[in-house]
N, C-alpha and C positions, 0 to 999 in steps of 0.2 A: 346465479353462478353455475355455469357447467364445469363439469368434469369429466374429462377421457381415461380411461384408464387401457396402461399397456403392459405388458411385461417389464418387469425390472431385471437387467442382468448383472451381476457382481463377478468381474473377472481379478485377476491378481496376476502381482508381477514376480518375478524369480528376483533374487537378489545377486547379483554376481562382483567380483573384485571387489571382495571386502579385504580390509586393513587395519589389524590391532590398531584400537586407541593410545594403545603406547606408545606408539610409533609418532602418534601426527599429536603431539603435544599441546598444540594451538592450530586449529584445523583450516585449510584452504582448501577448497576441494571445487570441481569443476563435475556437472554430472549431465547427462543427456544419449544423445543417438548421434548419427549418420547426420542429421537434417538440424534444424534448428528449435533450441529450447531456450526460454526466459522465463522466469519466477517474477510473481509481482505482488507476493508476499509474505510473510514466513510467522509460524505461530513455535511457540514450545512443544515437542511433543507430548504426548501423555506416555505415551510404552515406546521406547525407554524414557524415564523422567527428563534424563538430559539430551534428547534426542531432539529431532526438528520434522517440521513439516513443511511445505512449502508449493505453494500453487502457482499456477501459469499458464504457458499453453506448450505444444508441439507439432512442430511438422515431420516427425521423425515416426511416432508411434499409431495405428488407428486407420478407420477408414477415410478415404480420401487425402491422404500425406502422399506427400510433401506438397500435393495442391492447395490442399487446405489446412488448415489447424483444428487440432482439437486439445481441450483443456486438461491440464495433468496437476495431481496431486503426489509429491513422493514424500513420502518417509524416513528416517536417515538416522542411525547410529549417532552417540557424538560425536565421531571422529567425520563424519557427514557420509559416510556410505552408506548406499540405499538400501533399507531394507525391504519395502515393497511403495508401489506405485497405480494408481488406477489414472483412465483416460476418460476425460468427460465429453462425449463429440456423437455426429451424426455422419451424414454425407457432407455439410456444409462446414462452414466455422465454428468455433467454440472457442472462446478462454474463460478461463479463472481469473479471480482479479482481486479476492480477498478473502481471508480464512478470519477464526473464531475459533476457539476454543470455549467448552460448553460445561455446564456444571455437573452435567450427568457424565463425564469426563467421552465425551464425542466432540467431532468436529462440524462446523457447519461452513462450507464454500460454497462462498456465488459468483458470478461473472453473467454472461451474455452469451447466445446462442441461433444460431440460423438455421439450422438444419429441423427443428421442429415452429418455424414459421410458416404459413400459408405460402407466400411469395419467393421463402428462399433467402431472398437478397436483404431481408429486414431485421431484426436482430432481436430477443425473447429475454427477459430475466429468467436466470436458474439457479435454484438453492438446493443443494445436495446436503444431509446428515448423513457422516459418516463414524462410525465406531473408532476408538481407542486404537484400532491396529490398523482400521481402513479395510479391514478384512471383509465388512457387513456395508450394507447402506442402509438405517432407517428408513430413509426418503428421498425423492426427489424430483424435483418440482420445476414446472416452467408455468411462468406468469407473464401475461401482457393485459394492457386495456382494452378494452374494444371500441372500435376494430382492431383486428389485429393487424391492419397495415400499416402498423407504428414501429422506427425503430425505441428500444426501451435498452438500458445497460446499466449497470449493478456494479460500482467502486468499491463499494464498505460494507460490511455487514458486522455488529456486533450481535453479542447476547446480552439483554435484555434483565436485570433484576429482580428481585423476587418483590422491591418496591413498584418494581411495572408488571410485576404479574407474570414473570419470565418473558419467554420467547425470542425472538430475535426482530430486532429492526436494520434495515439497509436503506442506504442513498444512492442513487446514483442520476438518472436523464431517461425523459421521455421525448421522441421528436415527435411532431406531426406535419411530415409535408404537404397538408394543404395547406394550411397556413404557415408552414417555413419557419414554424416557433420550437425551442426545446426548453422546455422546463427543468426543472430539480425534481424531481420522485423520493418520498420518503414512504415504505411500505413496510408493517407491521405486521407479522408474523406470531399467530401462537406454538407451543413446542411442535407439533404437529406439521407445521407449516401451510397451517392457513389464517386465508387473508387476515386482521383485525383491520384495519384501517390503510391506506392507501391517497394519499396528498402528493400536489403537484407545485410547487410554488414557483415566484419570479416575481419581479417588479413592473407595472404595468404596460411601463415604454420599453422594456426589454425583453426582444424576443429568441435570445439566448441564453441560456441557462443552464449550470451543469452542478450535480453535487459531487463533491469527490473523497470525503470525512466526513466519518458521523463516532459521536461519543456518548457517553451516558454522562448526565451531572447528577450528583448526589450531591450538592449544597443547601446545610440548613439555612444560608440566608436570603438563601432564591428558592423555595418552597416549589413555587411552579413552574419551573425549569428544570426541566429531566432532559433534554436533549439537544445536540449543539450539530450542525449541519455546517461544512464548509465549502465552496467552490467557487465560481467564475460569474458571473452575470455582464453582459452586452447587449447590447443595441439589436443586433445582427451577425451572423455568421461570420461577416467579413470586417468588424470593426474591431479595436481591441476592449477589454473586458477589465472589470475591476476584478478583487478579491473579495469575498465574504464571507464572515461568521454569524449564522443565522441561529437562536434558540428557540425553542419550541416546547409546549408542556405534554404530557403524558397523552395525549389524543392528537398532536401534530399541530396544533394553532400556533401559529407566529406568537411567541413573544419580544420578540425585537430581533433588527438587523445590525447588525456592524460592518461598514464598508470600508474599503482603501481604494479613495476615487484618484486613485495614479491619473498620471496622464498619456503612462502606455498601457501595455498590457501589462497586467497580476493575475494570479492564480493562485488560491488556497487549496492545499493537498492532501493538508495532515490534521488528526487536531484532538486535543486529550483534554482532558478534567483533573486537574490536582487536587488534592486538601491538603496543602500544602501552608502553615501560617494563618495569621487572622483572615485574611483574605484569599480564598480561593479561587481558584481561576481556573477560565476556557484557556488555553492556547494552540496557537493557529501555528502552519509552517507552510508556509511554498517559495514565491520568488517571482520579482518584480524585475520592472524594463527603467522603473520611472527611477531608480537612486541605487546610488553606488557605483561601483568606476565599470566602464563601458557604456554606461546608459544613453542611447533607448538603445542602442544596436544588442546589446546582448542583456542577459539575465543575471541578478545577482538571488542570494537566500533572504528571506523576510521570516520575520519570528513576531506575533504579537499577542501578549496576553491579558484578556478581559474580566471583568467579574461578569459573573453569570445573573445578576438579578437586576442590571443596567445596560448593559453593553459596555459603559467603561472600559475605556482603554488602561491599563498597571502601566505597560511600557509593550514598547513596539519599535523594532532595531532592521535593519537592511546588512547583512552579514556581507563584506568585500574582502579580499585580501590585500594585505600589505604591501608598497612595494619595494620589488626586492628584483636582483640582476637576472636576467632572464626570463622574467614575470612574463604573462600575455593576459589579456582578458577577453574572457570569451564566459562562456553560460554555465551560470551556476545554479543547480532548481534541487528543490526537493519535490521527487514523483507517485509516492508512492502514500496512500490510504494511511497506512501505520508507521509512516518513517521518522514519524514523532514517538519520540516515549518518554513516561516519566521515570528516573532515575528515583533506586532508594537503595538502601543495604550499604555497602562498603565501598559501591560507587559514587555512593553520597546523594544527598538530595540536589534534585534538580532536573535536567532533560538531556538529550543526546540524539539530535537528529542525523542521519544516512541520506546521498544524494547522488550526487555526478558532480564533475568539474571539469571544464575544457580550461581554465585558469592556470592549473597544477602539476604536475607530475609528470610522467613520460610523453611525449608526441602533444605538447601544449597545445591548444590553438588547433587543432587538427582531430581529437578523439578524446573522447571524456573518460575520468578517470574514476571511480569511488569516492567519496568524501564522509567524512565522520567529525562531527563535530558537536565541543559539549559546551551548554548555556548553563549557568547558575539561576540563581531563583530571581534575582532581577535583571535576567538577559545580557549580565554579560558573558565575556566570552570564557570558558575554563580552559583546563590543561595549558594553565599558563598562557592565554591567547594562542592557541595553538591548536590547526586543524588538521585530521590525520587525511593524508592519499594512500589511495592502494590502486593498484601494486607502483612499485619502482623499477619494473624491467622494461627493460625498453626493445619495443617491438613498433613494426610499420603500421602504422593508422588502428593498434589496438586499441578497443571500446571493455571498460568495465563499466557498468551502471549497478546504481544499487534501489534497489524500490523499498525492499524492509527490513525491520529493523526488531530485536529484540533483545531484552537481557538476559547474558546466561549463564547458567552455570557449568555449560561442558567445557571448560575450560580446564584440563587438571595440574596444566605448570602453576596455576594461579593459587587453587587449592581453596578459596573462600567463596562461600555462596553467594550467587547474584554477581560477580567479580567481573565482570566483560561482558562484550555486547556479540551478535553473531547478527551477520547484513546478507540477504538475500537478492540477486539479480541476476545480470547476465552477464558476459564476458564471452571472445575469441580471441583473446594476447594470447593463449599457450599454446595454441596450434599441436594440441596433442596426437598422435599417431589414428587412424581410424580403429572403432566408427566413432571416434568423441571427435568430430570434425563440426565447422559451421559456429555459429554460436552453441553455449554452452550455460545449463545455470550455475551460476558463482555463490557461493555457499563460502563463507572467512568469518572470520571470527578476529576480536582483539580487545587487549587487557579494559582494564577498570582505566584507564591513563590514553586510551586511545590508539596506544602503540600496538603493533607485531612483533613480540620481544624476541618473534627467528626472523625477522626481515620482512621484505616488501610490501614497505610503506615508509613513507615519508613525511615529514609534520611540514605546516608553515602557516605564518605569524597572519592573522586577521583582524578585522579594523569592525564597528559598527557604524550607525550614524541611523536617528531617530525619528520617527517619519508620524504622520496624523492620519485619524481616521473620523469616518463620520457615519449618523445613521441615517437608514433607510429605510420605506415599508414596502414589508413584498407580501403579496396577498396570494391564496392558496385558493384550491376547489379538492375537491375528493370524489372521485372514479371506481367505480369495481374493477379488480382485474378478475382475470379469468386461469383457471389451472390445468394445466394436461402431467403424465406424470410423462419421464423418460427412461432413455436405458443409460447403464455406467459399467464401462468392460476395461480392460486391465491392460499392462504391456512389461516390457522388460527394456530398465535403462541400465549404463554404465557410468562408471567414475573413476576419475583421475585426483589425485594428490598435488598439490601445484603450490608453488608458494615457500616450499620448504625449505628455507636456507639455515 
């Protein structure tokens, strides 16, 4: 294994227009530049306890913007103003694509990178350790196979237990264009962030492959199951693809597949571990073509939960809405790493996924809107069948999207711990005055009930319907990667208050 070593740089951002938490009760807030910003996914912060984090990328901040992107990490007050932010980028592309929170109370974000590949044009895993404030960086790191004229890209990263010996593991896709194949990458990390192990999997006759969730299982009934891997598997680049939840023990070996051989396309996104009852479970989240109203032309949400030391399917539902006057159907997906979560505390036991919906809300049919939505422990539907939209203003061809999702306490009309969720993504409905122009990350929050108890959102009535899965073998090889470190410099964003009715 070689190693390059370079200068590391830590830059920092200034915080500006901040906004007593008094004021923003239940916070919606829009933050970004001049150029365009999206989050694609949101952890707790550590300083301030009820604070947030949230990665993604920028065309606004960094060298080569608004040409290119480079990946941003901001930090945020409860009430979601920023208090500092760093840029992860080169001359070429960058994004962020999933954060961690760490025991040694640091963060760890990964994503995909161009500007430190040979070619340029080909794309690098990157994992950065950052400190409690973001002030520091421990580490940070670029990883590919060799050759390095692979593209390689990085969905998920968690931290790793003290039953796996800490560190951190991440899933995401390796291409190789000579053979036109992408595999699944699952690469194991010690605290340090080097390699332990590094696997590729797929099915033999499938030479598309992506992971897009990874979780830790801690079940004493499945002993040798510590890890649950979910994404896409296909034929080919141009066919459609099933869904899968793949497990795997403490060194990466397959211990079984779980598929949904739809007969359009599916796509798994999300996916957690409970211990939740006598039977614990994997559960999976993304969204199918093959059931529910629209199909194949559009997309609905899929949810299905398995045990961990079979594949067994618990139950497995295709989430649609209701219909009701004015209705349209169009795509409903959940997109994001962590847009699954397990519910506990006062929200109750159970889950509460974050999405899109072109189905619902302002400009139907025409621009997706937010979605929140909460499942019980045998999937069906809560809040009284009822799935929350945001926002309810109505603007020409506005996009809110949501990729994450967590549960919070910065809520203070609410006043109980763990009381609400807070959903990280993108949005351009508010067309605020510059430089918050362009897209914008959307940063909202909403109670234990799903609601915005000052406005904009709207609930409406959903339906399930129960769908099968079956299993599969996908077989693995393991590759050394290779490390170079990089650099990570800073920038200065803004924020607007939105939402406040």
């Amino acid at each position: 294994m070689k190693i390059k070593k370079h200068v590391l740089l830590v830059g920092l951002m200034v915080c500006i227009a901040v906004i007593p938490m008094s004021l923003l009760g239940q916070p919606s807030r829009i933050i970004g530049g001049a150029q365009a910003e999206h989050a694609n996914a949101i952890a707790r912060a550590i300083i301030p306890a009820n604070g947030y984090v949230m990665v993604g990328f920028t065309r606004s901040f960094g060298a080569g913007t608004p040409n290119t992107m480079n990946g941003l990490v901001v930090r945020t007050n409860p009430d979601g103003t920023p208090i500092n932010a760093v840029i992860i980028g080169g001359s070429s592309d960058e994004e962020a694509t999933s954060i961690a929170r760490t025991s040694d109370n640091c963060y760890v974000v990964t994503g995909w990178a161009r500007s430190y590949n040979t070619l340029k044009m080909n794309t690098d895993i990157f994992v950065v350790k950052f400190s409690s404030d973001l002030n520091a960086v421990r580490w940070a790191k670029i990883y590919h196979l060799s050759p390095n004229d692979l593209d390689h890209k990085a969905t998920s990263i968690i931290e790793a237990s003290s039953a796996l010996n800490g560190g951190y593991v991440l899933t995401g896709s390796a291409y190789s264009p000579n053979s036109d194949t992408l595999r699944i990458l699952v690469l194991r990390l010690d605290v340090n962030g080097n390699v332990t192990w590094v696997r590729t999997y797929g099915p033999a006759n499938n030479l598309y492959n992506e992971g897009f969730g990874i979780t830790e299982v801690r079940d004493k009934t499945a002993p040798n199951v510590q890890l649950a891997v979910v994404g896409r598997t296909a034929l080919n680049k141009t066919t459609e693809g099933n869904a899968f939840i793949m497990r795997l023990n403490s060194s990466g070996s397959v211990m079984g597949t779980t598929v949904y051989n739809g007969r359009y396309d599916e796509y798994a996104r999300s996916v957690v571990w409970d211990s939740f009852g006598t039977t614990p479970g994997i559960t999976a989240a993304g969204w199918t073509k093959t059931i529910g109203n629209g199909w194949p032309t559009y997309a609905n949400i899929w949810v299905a939960r398995v045990k961990a030391i079979d594949g067994t399917v618990i139950w497995s539902n295709v989430y649609f809405w209701a219909a009701i006057t004015g209705g349209i159907e169009r795509d409903d997906k959940v997109l994001g790493d962590k847009s699954l979560i397990v519910t506990t505390g006062s929200a109750g036991r159970g889950f509460v996924l974050a999405g899109l919906t072109l189905s619902r809300g302002p400009n139907a049919g025409n621009a997706p809107n937010v979605l929140l939505l909460r499942l019980n422990l045998d999937g069906a539907i809560g809040w009284n069948g009822l799935a929350t939209v945001h926002p309810s203003i109505t603007a020409a061809n506005n996009t809110d999207e949501a990729f994450g999702l967590v549960q919070s306490t910065a809520i203070p009309d609410l006043g109980l711990p763990g009381d609400g969720f807070a959903a990280a993504g993108w949005s351009n409905s508010f067309n605020p005055a510059a430089p918050l122009t362009n897209d914008n990350i959307l940063l909202t929050t909403f109670g234990n009930d799903g609601k915005r108890p000052k406005g904009c959102a709207e609930q409406f009535r959903m339906e399930s319907k129960s769908f099968t899965w079956t299993t599969q073998v996908f077989n693995s090889y393991t590759n050394a990667m290779n490390i170079t470190d990089f650099k990570v410099g800073g920038c200065i964003v803004n924020s607007q208050a939105v939402c406040q009715k």
